[in-house]
C-alpha positions as CSV (number, residue, x, y, z in Angstrom):
1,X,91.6,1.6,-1.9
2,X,89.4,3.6,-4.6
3,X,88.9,6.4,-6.8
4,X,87.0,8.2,-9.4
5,X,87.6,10.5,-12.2
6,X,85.6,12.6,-14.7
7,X,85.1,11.4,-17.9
8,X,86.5,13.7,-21.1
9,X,83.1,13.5,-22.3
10,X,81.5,14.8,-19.3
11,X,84.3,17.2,-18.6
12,X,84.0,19.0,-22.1
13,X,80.1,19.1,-21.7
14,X,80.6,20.8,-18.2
15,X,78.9,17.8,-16.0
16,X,80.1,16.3,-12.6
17,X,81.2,12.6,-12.0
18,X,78.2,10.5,-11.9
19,X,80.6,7.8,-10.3
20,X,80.3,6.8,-6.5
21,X,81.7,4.3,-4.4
22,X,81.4,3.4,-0.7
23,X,83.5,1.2,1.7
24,X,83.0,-0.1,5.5
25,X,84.1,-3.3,7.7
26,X,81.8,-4.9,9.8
27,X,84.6,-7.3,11.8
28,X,87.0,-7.8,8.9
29,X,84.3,-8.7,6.7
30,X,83.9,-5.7,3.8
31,X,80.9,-4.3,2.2
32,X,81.7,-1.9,-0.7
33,X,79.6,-0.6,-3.5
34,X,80.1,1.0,-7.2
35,X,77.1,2.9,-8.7
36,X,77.6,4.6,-12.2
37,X,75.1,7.7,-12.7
38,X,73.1,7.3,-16.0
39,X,74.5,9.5,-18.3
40,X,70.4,10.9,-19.3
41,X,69.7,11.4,-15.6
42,X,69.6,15.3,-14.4
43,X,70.5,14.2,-11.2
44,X,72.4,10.8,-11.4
45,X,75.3,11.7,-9.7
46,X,73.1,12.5,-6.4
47,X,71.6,8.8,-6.8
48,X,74.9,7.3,-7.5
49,X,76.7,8.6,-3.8
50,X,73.1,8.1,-2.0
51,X,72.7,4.7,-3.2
52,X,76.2,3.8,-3.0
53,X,76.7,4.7,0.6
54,X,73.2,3.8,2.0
55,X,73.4,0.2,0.6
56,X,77.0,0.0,2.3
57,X,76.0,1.3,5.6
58,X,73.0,-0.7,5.8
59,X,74.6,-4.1,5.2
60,X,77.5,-3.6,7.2
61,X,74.9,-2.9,9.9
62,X,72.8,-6.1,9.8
63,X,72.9,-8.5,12.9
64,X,72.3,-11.8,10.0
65,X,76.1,-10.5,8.4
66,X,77.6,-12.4,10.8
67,X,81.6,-13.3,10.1
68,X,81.7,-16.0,7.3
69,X,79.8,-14.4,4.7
70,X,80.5,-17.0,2.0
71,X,78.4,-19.1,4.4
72,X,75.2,-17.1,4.2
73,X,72.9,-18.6,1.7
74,X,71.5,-16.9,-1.2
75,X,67.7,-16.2,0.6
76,X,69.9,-14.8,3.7
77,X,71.6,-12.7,1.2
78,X,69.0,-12.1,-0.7
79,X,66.9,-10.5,2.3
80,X,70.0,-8.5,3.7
81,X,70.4,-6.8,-0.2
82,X,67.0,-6.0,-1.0
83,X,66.6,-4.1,2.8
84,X,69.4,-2.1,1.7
85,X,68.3,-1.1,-1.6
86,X,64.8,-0.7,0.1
87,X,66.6,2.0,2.4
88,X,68.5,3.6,0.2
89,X,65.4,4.0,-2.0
90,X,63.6,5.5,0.5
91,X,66.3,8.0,1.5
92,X,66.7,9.0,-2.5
93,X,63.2,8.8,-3.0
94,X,62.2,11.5,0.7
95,X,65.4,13.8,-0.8
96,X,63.9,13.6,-4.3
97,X,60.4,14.2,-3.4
98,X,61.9,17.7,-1.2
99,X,62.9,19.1,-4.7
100,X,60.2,17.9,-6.9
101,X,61.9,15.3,-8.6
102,X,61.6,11.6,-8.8
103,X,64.1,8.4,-8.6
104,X,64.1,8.2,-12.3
105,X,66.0,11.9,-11.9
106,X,68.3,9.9,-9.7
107,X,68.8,6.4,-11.9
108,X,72.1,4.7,-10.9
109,X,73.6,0.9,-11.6
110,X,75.0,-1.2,-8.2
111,X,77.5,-3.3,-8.1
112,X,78.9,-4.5,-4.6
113,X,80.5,-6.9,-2.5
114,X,80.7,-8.8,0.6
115,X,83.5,-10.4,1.9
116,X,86.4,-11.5,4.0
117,X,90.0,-13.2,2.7
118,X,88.3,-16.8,2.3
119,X,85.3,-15.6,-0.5
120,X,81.8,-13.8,-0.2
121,X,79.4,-12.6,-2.3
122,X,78.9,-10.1,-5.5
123,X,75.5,-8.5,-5.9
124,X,75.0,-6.5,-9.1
125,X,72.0,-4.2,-10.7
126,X,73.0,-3.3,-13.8
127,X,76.3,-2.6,-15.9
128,X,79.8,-2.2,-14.0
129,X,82.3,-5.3,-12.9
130,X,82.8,-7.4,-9.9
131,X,85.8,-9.8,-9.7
132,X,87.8,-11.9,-7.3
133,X,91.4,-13.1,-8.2
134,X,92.2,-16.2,-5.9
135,X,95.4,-17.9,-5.5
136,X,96.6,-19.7,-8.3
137,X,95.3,-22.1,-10.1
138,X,91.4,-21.4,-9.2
139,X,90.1,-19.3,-11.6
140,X,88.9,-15.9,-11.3
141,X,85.2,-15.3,-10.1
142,X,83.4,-12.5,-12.2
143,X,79.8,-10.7,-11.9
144,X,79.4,-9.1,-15.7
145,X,77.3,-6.5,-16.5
146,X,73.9,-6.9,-17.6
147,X,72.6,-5.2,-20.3
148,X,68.8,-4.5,-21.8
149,X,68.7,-5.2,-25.9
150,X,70.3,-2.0,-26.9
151,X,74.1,-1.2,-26.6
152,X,73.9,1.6,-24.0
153,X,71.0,0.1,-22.7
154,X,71.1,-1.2,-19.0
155,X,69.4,-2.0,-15.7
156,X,68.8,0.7,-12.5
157,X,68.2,0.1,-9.3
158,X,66.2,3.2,-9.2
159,X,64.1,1.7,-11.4
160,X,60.9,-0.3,-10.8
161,X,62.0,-3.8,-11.4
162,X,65.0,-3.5,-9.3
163,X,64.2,-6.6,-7.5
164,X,63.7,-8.9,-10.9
165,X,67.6,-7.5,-11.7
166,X,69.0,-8.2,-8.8
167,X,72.2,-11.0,-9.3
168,X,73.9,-12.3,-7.0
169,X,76.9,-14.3,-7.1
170,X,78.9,-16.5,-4.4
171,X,82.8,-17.0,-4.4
172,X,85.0,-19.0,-2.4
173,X,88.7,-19.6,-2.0
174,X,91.7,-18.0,-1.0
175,X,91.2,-14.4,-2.3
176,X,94.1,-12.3,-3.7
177,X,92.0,-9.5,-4.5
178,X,88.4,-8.1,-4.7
179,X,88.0,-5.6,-7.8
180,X,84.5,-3.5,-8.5
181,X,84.6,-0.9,-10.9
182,X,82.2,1.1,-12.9
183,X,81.7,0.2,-16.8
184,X,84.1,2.9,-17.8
185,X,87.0,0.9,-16.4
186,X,85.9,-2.5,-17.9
187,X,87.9,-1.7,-21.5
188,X,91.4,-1.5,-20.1
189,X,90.8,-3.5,-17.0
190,X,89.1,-6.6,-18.1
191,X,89.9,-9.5,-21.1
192,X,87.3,-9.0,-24.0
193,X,85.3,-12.0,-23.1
194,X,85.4,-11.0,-19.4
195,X,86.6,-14.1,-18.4
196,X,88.8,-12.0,-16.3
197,X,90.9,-9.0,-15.1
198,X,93.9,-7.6,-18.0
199,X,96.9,-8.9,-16.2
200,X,99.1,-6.3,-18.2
201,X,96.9,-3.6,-16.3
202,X,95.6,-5.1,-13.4
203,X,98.9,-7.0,-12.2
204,X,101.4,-4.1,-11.3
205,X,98.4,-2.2,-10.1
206,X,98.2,-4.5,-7.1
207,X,102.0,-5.5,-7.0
208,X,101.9,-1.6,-5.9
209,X,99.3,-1.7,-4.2
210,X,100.2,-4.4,-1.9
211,X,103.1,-2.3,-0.9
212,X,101.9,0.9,0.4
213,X,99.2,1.9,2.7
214,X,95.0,2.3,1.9
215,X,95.9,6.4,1.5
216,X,98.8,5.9,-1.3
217,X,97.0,3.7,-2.8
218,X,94.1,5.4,-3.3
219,X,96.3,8.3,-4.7
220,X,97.4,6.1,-7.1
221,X,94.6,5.0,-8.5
222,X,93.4,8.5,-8.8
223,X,96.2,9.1,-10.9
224,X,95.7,6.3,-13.0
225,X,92.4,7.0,-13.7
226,X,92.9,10.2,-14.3
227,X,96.1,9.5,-17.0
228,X,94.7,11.5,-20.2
229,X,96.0,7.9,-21.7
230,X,92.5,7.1,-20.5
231,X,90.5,9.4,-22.7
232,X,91.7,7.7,-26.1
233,X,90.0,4.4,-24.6
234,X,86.8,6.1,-23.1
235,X,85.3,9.3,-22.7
236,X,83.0,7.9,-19.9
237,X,83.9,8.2,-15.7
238,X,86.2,5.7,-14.1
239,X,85.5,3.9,-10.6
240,X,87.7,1.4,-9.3
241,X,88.0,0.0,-5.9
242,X,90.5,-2.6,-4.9
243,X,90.4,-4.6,-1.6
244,X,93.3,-7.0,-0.8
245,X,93.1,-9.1,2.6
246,X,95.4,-8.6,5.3
């Protein structure tokens, strides 16, 4: 279940979502992607669904993925990742070239996951959250964002040392929920020191979500996100995507 919504900063200036996500199963193990558009990139939003689906598509395609992907180890990984982002670098980079533009036109963070109900793994270029709740009492597992030495300052993985950025962290137990979301989420969905997801936001979100089916709940995170409530906390676009095991 996912959605995005404009930002009121980009709404009043006239600009589209630079938010994408993608989703696909390959058994009943999930591969799903954020990307956030950089907010000084003419054509960010482009990079963000190209990079976004492309990554998705190509891991959920590879023969290695097998069906216990908290089993793969980190070079496996490692090697399935960076042919994705090499494909979906490529793609971005041939519809670029067509309009006489370049990837930096095109910059976008990643942050993904795959997984099945007994763990996986986060990979992460840039800002935006991953995080897995697991039955009670293991703690949460959470990929942070990583930033350069300036506040707004971050990683892309259309940038050159994509590879040098690229984190990627293992999780294993009995999951509850998988969470990615874009850095415009992070203030109302995670705990200050990002130990972990708000439970006065995140809990009744999947106490509903838990209840209805992926189409509802997708609805109802549109709504949330889009809740003018939302613009006194940040004028930036929201992602969030929620998987729960079945």
């Amino acid at each position: 279940m996912a959605a995005s919504a404009t930002g009121r900063s980009h709404l009043d200036r006239g600009q589209p979502c630079q938010d994408a996500f993608a989703s696909a199963y390959a058994g009943r193990v999930l591969v799903a992607a954020v990307c956030d558009g950089a907010g000084s990139a003419t054509h960010s939003d482009t990079g963000a669904k190209t990079v976004s689906t492309a990554v998705v598509a190509a891991i959920a395609a590879h023969r290695q993925l097998g069906g216990n992907p908290a089993a793969l180890s980190v070079d496996a990984l490692r090697t399935i990742i960076e042919a994705a982002i090499i494909d979906a670098r490529e793609q971005l980079a041939s519809m670029a070239a067509g309009k006489q533009l370049t990837l930096a036109d095109h910059a976008c963070t990643l942050v993904g996951v795959v997984a099945d109900a007994g763990g996986g793994w986060f990979f992460h270029v840039g800002d935006g959250v991953a995080a897995c709740e697991f039955a009670p009492p293991q703690a949460p597992a959470v990929s942070l964002p990583a930033n350069g030495e300036y506040a707004n300052e971050t990683w892309f993985v259309t940038g050159g040392n994509w590879r040098e950025q690229l984190r990627l962290t293992r999780f294993e137990g009995r999951v509850q929920a998988v969470v990615l979301m874009s850095d415009g989420v992070q203030p109302f969905a995670m705990t200050r020191d990002g130990s972990g997801l708000f439970q006065p936001f995140i809990a009744p979100v999947l106490r509903y979500l838990g209840g209805v089916d992926a189409a509802h709940g997708s609805q109802a995170l549109q709504a949330t996100l889009s809740d003018p409530r939302t613009d006194h906390i940040t004028g930036d676009d929201k992602t969030l995507l929620v998987a729960l095991p079945v």
